[in-house]
Kinemage of the C-alpha trace (Angstrom):
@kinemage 1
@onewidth
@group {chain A} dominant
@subgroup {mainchain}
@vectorlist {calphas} color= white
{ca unk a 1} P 12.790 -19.344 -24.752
{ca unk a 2} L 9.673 -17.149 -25.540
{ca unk a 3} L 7.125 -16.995 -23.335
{ca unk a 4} L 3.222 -17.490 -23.530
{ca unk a 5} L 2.883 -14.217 -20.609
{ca unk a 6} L 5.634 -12.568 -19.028
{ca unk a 7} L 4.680 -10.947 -15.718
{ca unk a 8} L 6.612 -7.648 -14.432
{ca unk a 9} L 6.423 -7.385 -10.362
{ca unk a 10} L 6.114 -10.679 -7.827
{ca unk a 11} L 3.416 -8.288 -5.743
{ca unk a 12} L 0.249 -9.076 -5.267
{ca unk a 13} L -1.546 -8.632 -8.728
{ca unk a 14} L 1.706 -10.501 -10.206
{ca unk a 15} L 1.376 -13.624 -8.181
{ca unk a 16} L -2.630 -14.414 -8.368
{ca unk a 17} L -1.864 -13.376 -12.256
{ca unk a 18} L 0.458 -16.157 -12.736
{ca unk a 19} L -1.751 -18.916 -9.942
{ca unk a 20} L -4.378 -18.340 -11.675
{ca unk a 21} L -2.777 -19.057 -15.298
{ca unk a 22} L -1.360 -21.663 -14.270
{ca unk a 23} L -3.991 -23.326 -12.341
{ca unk a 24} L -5.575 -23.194 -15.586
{ca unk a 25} L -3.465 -24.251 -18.044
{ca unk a 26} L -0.571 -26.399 -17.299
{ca unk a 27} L 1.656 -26.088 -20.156
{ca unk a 28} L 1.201 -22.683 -20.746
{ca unk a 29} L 4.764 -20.695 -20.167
{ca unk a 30} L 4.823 -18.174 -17.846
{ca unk a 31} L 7.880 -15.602 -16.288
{ca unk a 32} L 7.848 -13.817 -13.524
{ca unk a 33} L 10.477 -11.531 -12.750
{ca unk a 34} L 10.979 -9.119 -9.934
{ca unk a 35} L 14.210 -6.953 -9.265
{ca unk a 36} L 13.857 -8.267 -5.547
{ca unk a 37} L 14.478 -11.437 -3.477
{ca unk a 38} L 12.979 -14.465 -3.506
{ca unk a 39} L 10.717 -14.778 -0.239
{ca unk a 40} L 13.100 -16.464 2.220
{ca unk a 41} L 16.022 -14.342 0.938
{ca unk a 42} L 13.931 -11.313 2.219
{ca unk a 43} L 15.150 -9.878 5.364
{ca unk a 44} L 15.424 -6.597 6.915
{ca unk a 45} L 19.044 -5.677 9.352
{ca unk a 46} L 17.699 -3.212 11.060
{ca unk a 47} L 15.149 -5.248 12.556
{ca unk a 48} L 18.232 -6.496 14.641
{ca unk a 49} L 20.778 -3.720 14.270
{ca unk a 50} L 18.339 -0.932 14.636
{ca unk a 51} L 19.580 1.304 12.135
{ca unk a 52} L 19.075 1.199 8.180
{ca unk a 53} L 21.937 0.230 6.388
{ca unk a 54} L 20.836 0.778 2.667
{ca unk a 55} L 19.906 -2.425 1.205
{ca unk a 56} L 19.742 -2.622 -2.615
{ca unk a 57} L 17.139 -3.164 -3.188
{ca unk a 58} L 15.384 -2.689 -0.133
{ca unk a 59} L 13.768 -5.720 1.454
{ca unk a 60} L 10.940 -4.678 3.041
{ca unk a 61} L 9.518 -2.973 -0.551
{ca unk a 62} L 10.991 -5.219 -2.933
{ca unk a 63} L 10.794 -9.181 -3.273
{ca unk a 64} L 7.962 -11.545 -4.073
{ca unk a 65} L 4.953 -10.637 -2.445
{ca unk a 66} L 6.077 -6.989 -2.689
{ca unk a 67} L 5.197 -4.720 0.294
{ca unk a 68} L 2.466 -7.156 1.075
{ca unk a 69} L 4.855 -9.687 2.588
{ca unk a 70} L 5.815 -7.376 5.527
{ca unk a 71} L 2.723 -5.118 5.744
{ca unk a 72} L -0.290 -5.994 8.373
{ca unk a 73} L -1.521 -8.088 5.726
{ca unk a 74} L -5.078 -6.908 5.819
{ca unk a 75} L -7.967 -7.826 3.069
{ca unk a 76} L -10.450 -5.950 2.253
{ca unk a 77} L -14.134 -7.595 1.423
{ca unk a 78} L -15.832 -5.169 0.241
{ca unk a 79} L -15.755 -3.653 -3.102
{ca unk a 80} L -15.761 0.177 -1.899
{ca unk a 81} L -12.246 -0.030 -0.399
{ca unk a 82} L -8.807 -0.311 -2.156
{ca unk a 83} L -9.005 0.758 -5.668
{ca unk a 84} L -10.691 1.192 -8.696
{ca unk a 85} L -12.071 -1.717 -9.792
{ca unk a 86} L -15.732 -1.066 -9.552
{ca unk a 87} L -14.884 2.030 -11.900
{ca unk a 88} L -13.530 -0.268 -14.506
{ca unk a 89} L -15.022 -3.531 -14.309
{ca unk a 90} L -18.264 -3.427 -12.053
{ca unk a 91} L -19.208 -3.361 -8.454
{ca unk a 92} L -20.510 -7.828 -8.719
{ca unk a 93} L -17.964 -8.107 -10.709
{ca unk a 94} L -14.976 -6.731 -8.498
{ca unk a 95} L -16.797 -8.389 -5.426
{ca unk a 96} L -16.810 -12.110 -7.366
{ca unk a 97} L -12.949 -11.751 -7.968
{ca unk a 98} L -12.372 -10.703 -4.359
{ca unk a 99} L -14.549 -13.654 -3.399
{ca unk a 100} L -12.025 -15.653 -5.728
{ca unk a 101} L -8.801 -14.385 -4.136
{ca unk a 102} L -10.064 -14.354 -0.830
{ca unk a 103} L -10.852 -17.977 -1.105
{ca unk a 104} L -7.348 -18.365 -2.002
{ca unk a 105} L -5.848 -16.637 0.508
{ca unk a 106} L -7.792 -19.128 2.405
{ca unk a 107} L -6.654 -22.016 0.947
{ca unk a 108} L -3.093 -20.950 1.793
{ca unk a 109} L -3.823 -21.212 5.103
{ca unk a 110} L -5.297 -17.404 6.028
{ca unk a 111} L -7.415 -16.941 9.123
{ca unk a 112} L -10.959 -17.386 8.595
{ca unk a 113} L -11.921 -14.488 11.096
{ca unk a 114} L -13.687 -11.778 9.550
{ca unk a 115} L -13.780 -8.237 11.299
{ca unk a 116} L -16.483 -6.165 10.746
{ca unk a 117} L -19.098 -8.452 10.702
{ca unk a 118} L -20.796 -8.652 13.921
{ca unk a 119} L -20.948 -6.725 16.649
{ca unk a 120} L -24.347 -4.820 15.101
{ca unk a 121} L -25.101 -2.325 17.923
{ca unk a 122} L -21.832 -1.602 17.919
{ca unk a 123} L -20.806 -0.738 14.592
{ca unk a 124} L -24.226 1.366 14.899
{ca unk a 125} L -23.235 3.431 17.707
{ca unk a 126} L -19.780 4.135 16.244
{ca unk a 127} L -21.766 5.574 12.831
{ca unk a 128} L -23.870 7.620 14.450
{ca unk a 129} L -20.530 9.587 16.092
{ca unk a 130} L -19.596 9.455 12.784
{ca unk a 131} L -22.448 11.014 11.362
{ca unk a 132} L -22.755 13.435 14.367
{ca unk a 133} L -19.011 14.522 13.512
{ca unk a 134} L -19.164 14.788 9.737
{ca unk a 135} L -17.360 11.819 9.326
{ca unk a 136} L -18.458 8.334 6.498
{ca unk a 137} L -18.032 5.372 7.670
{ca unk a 138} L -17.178 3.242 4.819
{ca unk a 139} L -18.324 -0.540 6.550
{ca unk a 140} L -15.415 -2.780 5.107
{ca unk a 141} L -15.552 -6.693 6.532
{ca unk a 142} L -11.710 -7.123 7.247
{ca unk a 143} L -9.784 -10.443 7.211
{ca unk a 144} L -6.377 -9.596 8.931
{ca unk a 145} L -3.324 -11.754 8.345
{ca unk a 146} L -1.044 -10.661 10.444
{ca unk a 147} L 2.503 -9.613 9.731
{ca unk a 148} L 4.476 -12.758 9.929
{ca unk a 149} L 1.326 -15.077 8.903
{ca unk a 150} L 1.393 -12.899 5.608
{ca unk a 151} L 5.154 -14.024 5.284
{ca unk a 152} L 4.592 -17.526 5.977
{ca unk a 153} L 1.442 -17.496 3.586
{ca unk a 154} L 3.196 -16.080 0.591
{ca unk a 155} L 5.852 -17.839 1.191
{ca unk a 156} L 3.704 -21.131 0.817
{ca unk a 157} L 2.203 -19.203 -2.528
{ca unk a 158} L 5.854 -19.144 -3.765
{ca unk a 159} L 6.506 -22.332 -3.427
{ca unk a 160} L 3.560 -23.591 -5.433
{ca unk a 161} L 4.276 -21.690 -8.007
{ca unk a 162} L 7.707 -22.699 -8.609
{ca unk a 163} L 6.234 -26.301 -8.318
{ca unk a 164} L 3.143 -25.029 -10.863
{ca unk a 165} L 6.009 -24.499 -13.523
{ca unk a 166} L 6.586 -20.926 -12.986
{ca unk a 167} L 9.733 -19.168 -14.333
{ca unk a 168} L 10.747 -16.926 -11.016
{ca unk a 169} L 14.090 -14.249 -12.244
{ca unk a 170} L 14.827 -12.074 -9.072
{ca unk a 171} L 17.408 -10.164 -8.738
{ca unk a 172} L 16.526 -8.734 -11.910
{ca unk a 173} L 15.587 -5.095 -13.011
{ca unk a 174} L 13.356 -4.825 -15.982
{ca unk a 175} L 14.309 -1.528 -18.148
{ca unk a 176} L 12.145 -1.464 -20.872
{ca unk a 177} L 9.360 -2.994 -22.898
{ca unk a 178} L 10.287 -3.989 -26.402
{ca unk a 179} L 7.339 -2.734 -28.410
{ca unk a 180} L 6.703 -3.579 -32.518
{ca unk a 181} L 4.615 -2.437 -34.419
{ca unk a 182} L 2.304 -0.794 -31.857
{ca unk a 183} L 2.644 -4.888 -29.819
{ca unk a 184} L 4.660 -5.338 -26.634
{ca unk a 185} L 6.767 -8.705 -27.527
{ca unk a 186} L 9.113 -8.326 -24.691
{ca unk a 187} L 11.348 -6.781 -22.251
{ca unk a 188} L 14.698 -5.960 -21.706
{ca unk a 189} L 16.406 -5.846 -18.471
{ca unk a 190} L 19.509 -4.202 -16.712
{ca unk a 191} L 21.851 -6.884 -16.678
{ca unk a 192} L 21.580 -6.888 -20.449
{ca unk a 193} L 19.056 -10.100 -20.672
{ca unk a 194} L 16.262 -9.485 -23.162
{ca unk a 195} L 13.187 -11.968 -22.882
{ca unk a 196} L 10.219 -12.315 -25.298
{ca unk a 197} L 6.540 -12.706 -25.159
{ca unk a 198} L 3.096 -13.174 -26.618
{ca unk a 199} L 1.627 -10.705 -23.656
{ca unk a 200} L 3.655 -8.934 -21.118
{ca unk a 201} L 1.385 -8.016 -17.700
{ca unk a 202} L 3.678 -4.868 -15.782
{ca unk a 203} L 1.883 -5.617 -12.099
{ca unk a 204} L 4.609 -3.282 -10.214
{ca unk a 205} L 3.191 -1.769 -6.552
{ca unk a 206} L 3.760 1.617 -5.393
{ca unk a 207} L 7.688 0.884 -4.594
{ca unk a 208} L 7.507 1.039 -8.629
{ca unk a 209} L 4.964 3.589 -9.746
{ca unk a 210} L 7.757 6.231 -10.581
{ca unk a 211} L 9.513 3.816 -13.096
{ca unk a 212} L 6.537 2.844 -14.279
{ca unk a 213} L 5.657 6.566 -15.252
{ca unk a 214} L 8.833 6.859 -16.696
{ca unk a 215} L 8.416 3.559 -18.962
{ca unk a 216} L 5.060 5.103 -19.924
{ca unk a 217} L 6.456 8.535 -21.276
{ca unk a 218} L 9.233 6.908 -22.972
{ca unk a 219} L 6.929 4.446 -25.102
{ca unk a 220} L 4.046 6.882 -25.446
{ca unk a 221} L 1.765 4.459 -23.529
{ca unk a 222} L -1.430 6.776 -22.392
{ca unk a 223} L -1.559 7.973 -18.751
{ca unk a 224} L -3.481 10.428 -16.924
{ca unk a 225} L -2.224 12.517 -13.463
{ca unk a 226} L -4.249 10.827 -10.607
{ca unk a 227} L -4.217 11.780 -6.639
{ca unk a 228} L -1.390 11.920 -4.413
{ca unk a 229} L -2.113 11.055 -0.710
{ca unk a 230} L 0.074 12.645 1.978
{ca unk a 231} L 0.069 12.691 4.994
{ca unk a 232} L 1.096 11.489 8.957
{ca unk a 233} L 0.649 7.759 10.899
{ca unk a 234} L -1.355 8.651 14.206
{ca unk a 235} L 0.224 6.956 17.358
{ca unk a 236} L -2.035 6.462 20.150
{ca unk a 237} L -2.838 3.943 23.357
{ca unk a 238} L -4.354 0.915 22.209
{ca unk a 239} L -7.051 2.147 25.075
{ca unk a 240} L -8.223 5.361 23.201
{ca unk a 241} L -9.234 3.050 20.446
{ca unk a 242} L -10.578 0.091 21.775
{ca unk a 243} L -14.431 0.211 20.360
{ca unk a 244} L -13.072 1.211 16.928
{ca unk a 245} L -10.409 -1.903 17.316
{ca unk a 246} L -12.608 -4.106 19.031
{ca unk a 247} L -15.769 -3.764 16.286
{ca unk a 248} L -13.998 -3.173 12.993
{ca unk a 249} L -10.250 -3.521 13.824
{ca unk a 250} L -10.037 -1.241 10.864
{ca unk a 251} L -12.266 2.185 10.888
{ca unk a 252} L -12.388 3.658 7.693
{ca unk a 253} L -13.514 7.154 8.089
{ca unk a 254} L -13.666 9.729 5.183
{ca unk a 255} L -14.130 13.685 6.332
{ca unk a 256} L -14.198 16.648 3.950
{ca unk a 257} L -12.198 19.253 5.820
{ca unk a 258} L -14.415 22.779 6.573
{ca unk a 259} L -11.880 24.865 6.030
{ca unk a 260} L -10.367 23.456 2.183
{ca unk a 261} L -13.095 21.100 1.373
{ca unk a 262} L -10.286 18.477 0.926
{ca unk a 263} L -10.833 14.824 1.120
{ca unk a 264} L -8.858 13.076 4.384
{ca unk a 265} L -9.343 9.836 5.302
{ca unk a 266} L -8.308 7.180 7.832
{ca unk a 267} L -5.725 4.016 5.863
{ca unk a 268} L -4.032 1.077 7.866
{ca unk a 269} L -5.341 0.907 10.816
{ca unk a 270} L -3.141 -1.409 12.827
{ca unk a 271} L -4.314 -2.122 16.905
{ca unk a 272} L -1.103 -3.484 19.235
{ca unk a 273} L 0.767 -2.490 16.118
{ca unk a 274} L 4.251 -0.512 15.982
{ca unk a 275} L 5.525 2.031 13.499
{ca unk a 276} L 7.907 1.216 10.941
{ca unk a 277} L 9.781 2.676 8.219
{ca unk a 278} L 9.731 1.944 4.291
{ca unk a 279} L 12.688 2.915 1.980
{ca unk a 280} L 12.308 3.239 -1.313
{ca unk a 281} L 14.506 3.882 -4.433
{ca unk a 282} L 17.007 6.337 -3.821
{ca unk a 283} L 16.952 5.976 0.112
{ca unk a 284} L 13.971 7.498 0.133
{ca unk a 285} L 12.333 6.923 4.232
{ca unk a 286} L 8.589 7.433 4.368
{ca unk a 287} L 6.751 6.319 7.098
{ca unk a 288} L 3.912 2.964 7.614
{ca unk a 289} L 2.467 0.402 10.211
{ca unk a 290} L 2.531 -2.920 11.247
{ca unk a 291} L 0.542 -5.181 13.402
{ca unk a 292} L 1.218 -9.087 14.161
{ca unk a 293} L -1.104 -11.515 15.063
{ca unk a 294} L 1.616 -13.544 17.670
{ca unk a 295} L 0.521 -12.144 21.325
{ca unk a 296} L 4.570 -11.784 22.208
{ca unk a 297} L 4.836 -8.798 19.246
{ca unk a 298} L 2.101 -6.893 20.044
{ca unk a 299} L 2.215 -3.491 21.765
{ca unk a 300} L 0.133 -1.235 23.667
{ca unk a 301} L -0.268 1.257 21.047
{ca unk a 302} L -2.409 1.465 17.867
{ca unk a 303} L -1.558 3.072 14.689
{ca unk a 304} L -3.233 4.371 11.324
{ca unk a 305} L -2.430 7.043 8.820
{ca unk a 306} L -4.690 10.242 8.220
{ca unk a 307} L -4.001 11.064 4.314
{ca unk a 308} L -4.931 13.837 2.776
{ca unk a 309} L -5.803 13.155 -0.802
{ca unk a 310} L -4.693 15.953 -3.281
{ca unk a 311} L -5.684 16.228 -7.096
{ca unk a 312} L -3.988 18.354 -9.434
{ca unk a 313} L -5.028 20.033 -12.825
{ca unk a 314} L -2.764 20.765 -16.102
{ca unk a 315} L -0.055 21.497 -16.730
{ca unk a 316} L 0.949 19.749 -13.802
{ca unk a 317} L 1.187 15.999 -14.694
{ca unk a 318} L 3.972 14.614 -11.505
{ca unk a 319} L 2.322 14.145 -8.275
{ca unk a 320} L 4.505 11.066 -7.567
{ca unk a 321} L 7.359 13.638 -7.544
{ca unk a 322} L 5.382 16.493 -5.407
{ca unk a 323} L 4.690 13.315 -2.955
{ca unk a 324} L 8.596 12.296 -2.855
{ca unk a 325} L 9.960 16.173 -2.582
{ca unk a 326} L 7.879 16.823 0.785
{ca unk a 327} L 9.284 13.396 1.757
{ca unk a 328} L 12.560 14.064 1.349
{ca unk a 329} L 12.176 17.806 2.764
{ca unk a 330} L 11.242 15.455 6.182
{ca unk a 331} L 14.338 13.068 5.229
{ca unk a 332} L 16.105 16.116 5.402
{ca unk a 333} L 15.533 17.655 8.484
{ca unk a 334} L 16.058 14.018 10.359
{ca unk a 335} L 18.860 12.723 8.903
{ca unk a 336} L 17.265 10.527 6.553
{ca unk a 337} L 14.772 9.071 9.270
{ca unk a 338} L 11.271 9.472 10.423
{ca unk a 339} L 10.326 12.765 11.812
{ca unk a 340} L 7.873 12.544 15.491
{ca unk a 341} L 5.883 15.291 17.023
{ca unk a 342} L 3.193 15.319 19.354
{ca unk a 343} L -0.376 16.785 18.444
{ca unk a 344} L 0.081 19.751 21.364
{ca unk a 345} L 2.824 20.980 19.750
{ca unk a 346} L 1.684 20.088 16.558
{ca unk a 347} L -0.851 22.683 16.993
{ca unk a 348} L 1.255 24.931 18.645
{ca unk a 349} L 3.806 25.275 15.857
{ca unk a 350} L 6.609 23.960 18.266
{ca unk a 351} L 9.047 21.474 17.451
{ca unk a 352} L 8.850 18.534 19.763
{ca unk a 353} L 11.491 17.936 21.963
{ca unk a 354} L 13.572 14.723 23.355
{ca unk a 355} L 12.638 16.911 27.112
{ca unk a 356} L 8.852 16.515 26.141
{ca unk a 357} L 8.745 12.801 24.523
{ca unk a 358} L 10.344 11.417 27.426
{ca unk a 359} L 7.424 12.582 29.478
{ca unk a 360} L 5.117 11.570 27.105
{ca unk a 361} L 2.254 8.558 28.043
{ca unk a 362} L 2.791 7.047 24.990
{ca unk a 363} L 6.098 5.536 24.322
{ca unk a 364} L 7.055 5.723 20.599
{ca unk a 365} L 7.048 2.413 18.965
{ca unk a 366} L 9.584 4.018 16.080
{ca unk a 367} L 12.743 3.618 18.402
{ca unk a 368} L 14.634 5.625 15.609
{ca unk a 369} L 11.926 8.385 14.955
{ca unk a 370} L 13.342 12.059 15.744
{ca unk a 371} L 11.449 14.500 17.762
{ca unk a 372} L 11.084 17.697 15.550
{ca unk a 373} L 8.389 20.192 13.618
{ca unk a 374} L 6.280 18.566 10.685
{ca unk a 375} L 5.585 22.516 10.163
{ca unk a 376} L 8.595 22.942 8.166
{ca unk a 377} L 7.734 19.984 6.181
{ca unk a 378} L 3.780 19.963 4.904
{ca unk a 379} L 2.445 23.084 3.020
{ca unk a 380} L -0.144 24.815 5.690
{ca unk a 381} L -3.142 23.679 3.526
{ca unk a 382} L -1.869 19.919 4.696
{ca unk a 383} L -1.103 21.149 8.074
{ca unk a 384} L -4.906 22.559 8.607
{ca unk a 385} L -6.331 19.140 7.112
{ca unk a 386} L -4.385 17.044 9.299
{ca unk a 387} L -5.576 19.103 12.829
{ca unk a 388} L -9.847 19.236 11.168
{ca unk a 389} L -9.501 15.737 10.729
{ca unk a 390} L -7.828 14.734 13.949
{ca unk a 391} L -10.521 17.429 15.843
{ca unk a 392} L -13.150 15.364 14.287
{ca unk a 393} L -11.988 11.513 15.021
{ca unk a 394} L -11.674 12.608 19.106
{ca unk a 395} L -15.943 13.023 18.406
{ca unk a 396} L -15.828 9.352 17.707
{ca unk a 397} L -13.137 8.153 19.972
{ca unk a 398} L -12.587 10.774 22.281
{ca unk a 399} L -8.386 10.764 22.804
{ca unk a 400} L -7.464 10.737 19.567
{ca unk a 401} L -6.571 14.796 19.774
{ca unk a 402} L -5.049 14.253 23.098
{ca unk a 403} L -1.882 16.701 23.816
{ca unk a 404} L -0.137 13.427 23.461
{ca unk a 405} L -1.157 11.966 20.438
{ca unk a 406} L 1.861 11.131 18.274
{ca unk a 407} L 2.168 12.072 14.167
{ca unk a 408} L 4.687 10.500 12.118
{ca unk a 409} L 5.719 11.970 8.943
{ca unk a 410} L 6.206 11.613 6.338
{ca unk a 411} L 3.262 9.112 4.897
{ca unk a 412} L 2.823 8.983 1.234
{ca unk a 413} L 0.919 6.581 -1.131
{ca unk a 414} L 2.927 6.548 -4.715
{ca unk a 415} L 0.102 5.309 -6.815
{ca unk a 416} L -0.846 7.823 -8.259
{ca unk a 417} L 0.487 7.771 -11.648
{ca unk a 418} L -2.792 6.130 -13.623
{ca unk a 419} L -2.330 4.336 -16.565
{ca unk a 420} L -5.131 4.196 -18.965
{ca unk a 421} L -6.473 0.610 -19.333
{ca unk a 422} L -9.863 -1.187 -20.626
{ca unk a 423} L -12.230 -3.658 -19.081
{ca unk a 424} L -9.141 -6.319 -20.514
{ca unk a 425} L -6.284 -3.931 -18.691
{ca unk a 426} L -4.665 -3.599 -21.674
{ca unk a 427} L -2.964 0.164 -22.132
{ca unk a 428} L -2.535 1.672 -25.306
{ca unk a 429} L -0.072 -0.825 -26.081
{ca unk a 430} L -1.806 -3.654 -27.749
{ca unk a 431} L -0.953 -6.739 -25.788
{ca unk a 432} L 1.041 -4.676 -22.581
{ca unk a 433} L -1.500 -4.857 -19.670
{ca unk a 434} L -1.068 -2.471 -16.751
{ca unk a 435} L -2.485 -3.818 -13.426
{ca unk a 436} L -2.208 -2.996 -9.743
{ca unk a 437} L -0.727 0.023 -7.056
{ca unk a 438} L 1.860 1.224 -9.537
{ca unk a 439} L -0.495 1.420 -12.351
{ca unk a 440} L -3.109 3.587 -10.267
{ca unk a 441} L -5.404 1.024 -10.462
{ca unk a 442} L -5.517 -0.795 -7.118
{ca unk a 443} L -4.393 1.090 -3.455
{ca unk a 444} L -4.049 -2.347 -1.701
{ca unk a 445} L -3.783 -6.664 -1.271
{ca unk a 446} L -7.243 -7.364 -1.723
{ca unk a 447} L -8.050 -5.413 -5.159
{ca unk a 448} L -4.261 -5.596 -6.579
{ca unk a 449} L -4.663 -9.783 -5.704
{ca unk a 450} L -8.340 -9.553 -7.797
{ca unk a 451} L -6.550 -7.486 -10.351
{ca unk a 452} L -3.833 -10.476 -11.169
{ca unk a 453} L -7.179 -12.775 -10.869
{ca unk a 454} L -8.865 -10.333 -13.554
{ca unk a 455} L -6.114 -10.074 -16.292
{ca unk a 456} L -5.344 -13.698 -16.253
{ca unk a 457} L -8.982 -14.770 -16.716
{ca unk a 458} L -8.487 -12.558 -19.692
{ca unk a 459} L -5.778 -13.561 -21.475
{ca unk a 460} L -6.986 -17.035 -20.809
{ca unk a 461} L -9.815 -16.610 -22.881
{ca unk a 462} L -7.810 -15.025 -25.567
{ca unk a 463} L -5.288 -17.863 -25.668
């Protein structure tokens, strides 16, 4: 069968593509396929076993809803955080299509609590320690799903697609895009399948960013090197940051460090949250956060990531790979597992013992972390970032640089391998449209869920 649009990546920017299509215009034909699990095939072992055994491909990254379906499952309102759609469409513009996917997040059954919007005096006070600490607060209105209410919700999104007339392939690794005569007209896939198309959207998330480069160089389709952001998740007592929880639940804080000038800023914020690990291709363990919104889950710590945003000039042209060699240096070190150290001896230049954790006021919510020295992992330009920006949050939130504070390494963000797209998305490939985390054009749910919104409205028009 050929296909009217065939859709590369069940994340975020994939699914609202395909909705939205869809929604408007029943009898168009649309595939979807992801190398992943469907939703409720999506599970995790070590959840109960407590140790990783290697699934292929991993659960938590892979699957419909991507990353997304086991994140916090926060949304960003506001235009200014999670990408770069402003940059290519428009500031109204990105802030109607978040409007649009919000409202269908809602419709799915999200919660209709908004952080970030009240609490005035507050929020005030809290910018003004900002300000007084040379710290931006970017003011974000949050809508927070929660963990398992982000499963249940795309799992509900799932299902009406697949009732919508939606062609769902998992289990299914696309290879390459077939391209003729300058048009993409299809793909072909690992297990030998080959599928065709009038418009082929790749909508892969960070998990896929590296393949994605990879597809890119081998087809000639036009890219340019974009940041790589690396850095720690910050474990502290839900107590240290209760007026940053309690008023935004998610602080975004940008600081430009005195010493480098480099941009840091605050990411994931997650209050009564725990630590968690993400695998990628490869085995690869990098660090991230969750937070659920059942009471029984929660914990009595909070947790974000500092990441330190880097930029790099010619001829260098593979920051995802500079971001996966320090995270495999960690790997390394820890057996393949997350490496903990607290602050103290993070400025001390001491490896962190099982003696000293033990003793610690805040108990580690990674059970499997292991106490060592993130010193032998980040270059010492990353190391001095990481302490200036710390030094400046305890200004806000005095704690946060506590002798206790725990860092988690190593964080990393692969999107940073930017695909060059128009106003339509569409690359340098006529008809191949590149949208979402992997492409470099979204870093997160809200923007990457517009993006899908975006493109389809497009090709809509076209059709």
């Amino acid at each position: 069968m050929k296909y009217d649009v065939i859709i590369v990546g069940a994340g975020p920017g994939g699914i609202f593509c395909a909705y939205e299509l869809v929604k408007n215009n029943k009898d168009l034909k649309v595939l979807l396929l992801e190398k992943g699990r469907s939703i409720e095939k999506r599970s995790c072992p070590k959840r109960k076993t407590g140790a990783c055994v290697n699934c292929k491909p991993c659960s938590i990254t892979t699957g419909f809803a991507g990353a997304g379906a086991f994140s916090d499952g926060k949304l960003s309102l506001s235009p200014d955080v999670g990408g770069n759609l402003p940059g290519i469409l428009g500031y109204e513009e990105t802030r109607r299509l978040i409007k649009k996917s919000d409202d269908v997040y809602l419709s799915f059954g999200a919660d209709s609590h908004v952080y970030g919007l009240d609490r005035a005096e507050e929020i005030r006070e809290i910018r003004r320690k900002a300000i007084i600490a040379n710290l931006k607060l970017v003011e974000c209105p949050i809508r927070h799903l929660g963990t398992e209410e982000g499963y249940r919700i795309y799992g509900l999104i799932q299902k009406h697609l697949e009732e919508s007339g939606v062609t769902m392939v998992f289990n299914t690794m696309v290879e390459d895009i077939i391209i003729e005569n300058g048009r993409a007209v299809g793909v072909t896939c690992s297990d030998g399948s080959q599928y065709t198309g009038d418009r082929i959207v790749c909508s892969v998330g960070r998990e896929g960013a590296d393949w994605f480069s990879g597809l890119c160089n081998r087809n000639g389709i036009e890219t340019t090197p974009g940041t790589v952001d690396i850095g720690v998740r910050v474990e502290v007592r839900n107590e240290v940051m209760q007026e940053l929880n309690d008023s935004l639940y998610e602080a975004k804080l940008i600081f430009h460090t005195p010493t480098f000038d480099d941009k840091v800023r605050t990411f994931c914020t997650n209050p009564s949250g725990e630590v968690a690990t993400e695998y990628y291709e490869g085995g690869l363990a990098v660090v991230n956060g969750h937070a659920y919104k059942s009471a029984e889950y929660r914990t009595d710590n909070t947790n974000f990531a500092i990441l330190v945003s880097k930029n790099f000039t010619k001829p260098f042209n593979t920051p995802i790979e500079y971001g996966k060699s320090i995270a495999r240096l960690s790997n390394m070190l820890c057996g393949g597992r997350i490496l903990v150290q607290t602050f103290g001896d993070f400025r001390r230049g001491r490896r962190t013992t099982d003696e000293r954790l033990c003793r610690n006021n805040i108990i580690p919510t990674l059970k499997d972390a292991v106490p060592g020295d993130l010193s032998l992992v980040f270059p010492h330009r990353i190391m001095v970032d990481i302490e200036e920006m710390l030094v400046a949050l305890d200004k806000v939130t005095p704690g946060i640089a506590s002798e206790e504070t725990l860092l988690y390494g190593v964080e990393v963000k692969f999107y940073s391998n930017r695909v060059v797209v128009g106003k339509d998305f569409q690359t340098s490939v006529e008809r191949l449209y590149a949208i979402g985390d992997g492409a470099g054009v979204t870093r997160g749910l809200q923007q990457a869920s517009a993006n899908g919104l975006s493109v389809a409205e497009t090709i809509l028009k076209e059709l």
